[in-house]
TORDO-991503 format. One record per residue (C-alpha): x, y, z. Coordinates in steps of 0.05 Angstrom, whole numbers, padded with zeros to 5 digits, always signed. Example, Ala and Ser with C-alpha at 12.3 -4.5 7.8 and 13.67 -1.06 7.14 Angstrom:
TORDO-991503
+00246-00090+00156 +00273-00021+00143 
This chain:
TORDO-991503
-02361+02175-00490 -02409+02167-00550 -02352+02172-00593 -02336+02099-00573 -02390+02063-00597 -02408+02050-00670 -02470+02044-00709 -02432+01993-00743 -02463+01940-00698 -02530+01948-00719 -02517+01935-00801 -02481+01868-00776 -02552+01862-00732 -02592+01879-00791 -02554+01825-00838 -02567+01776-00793 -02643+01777-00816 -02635+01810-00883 -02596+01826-00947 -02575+01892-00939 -02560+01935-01002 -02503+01986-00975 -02539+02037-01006 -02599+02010-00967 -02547+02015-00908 -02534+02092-00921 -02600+02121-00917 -02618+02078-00858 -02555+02100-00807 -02559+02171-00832 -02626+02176-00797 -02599+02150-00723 -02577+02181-00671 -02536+02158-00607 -02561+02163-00531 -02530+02136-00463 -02563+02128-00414 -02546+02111-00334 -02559+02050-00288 -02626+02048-00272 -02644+02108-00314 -02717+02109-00347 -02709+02109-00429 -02792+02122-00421 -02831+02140-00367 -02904+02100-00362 -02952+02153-00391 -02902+02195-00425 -02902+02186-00500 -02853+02137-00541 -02820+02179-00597 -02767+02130-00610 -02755+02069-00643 -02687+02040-00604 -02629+01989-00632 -02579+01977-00575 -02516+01931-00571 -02493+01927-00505 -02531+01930-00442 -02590+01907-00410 -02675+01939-00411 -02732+01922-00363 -02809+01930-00386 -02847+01947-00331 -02914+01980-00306 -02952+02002-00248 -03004+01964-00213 -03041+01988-00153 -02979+02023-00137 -02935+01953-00148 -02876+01960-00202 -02878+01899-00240 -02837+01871-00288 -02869+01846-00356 -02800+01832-00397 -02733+01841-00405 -02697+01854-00470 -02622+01833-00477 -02575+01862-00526 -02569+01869-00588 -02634+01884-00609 -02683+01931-00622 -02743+01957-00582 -02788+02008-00577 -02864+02023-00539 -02893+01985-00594 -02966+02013-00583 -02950+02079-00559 -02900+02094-00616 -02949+02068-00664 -03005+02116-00643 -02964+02170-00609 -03006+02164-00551 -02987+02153-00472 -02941+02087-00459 -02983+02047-00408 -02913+02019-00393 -02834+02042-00377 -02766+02026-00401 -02709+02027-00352 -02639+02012-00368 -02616+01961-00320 -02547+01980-00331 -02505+02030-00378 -02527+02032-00442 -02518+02065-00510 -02582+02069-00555 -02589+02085-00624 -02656+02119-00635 -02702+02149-00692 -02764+02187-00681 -02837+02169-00713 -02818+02213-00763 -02756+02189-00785 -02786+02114-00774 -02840+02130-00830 -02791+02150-00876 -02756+02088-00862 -02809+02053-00890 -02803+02073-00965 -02735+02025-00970 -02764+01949-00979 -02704+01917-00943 -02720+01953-00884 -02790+01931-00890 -02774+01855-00899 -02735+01866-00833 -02789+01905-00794 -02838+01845-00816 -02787+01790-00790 -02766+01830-00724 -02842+01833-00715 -02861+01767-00717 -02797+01734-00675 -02833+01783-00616 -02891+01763-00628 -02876+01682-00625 -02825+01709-00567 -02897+01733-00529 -02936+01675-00544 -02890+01625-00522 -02878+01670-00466 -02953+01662-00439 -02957+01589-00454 -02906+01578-00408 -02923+01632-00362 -02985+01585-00350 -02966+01514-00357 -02899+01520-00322 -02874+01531-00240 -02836+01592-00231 -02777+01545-00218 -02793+01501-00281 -02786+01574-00326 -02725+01600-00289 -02700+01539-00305 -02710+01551-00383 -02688+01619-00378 -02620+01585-00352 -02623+01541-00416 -02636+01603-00457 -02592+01659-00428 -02525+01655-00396 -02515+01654-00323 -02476+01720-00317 -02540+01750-00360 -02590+01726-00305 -02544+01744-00252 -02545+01819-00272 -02625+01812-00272 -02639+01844-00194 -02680+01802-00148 -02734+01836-00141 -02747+01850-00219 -02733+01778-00236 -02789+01752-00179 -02838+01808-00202 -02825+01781-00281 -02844+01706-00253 -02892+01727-00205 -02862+01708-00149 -02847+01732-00070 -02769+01757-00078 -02752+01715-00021 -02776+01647-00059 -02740+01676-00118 -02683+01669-00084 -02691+01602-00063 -02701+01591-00135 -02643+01621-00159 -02597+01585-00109 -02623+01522-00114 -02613+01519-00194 -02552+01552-00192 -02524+01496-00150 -02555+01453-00190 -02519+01472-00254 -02445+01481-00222 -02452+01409-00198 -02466+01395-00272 -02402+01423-00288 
């Protein structure tokens, strides 16, 4: 039930990147909405339109997009956070990627509308700016190691990064296609540091 979950959870999000006035606070909740959404069910389908800007607190998103008719994985995002299809909502244009919910999850959303309006409070702003640039150093440290680094040598840091029961609710296949990977050598992977940290223990 909806009813369960509270937007409460995204002003302690916000405050952990800005001073939030509770007026500020006010005008900001009154514009979002709840959604849930199933295992495995696509938030946006690749070509559709992204209307929504997303904060979620529990659960689990893949990033993906179609290639030669090949679903691969370009990110995950872990809760609590916020998300959206950054240049599809921006242009309200087709998304040349999808958003699947990996598990159940509850989303708190705001269209492009309500987003814009958004934007006339300054505290909101100073968090948009700093949400903004923590992707973007997310992506470009992202592709550094993407190229420097075996698939095994960045599972590894994802271990380092992420708990284990996080990665282990990442399904094979999605995890191999996000590393680039065979699923089968993913696997290998995934065994062979998994052993490696219990013996560590």
């Amino acid at each position: 039930m909806i009813e369960n979950y509270s937007i409460e959870d995204f002003k302690d999000f916000l405050k952990t990147y800005i001073t939030l006035p509770e007026n500020d606070w006010n005008q900001i909740k009154a514009e979002f909405e709840p959604q849930v959404l199933k295992k495995n069910e696509m938030l946006l389908e690749e070509g559709s339109v992204c209307r929504y800007f997303y904060f979620f607190n529990e659960g689990l998103f893949r990033f993906c997009c179609n290639i030669d008719g090949e679903d691969i994985t370009k990110t995950f995002c872990k809760a609590p956070y916020c998300f959206t299809s950054k240049i599809s909502f921006r242009n309200q244009t087709p998304a040349s990627e999808g958003i699947q919910a990996l598990e159940k999850c509850v989303v708190w959303r705001i269209t492009y509308e309500q987003y814009k309006r958004l934007e006339q409070i300054a505290s909101w702003n100073t968090f948009m700016r700093k949400l903004m640039n923590e992707i973007q150093e997310f992506l470009e440290n992202h592709l550094l190691e993407s190229k420097i680094l075996t698939a095994e040598q960045y599972y590894d840091k994802l271990l380092e990064r992420f708990p284990a029961d996080f990665m282990q609710k990442i399904p094979l296949k999605h995890l191999a296609s996000f590393l680039g990977v065979a699923p089968q050598s993913m696997s290998r992977i995934r065994n062979k540091l998994h052993k490696k940290s219990k013996k560590l223990t």
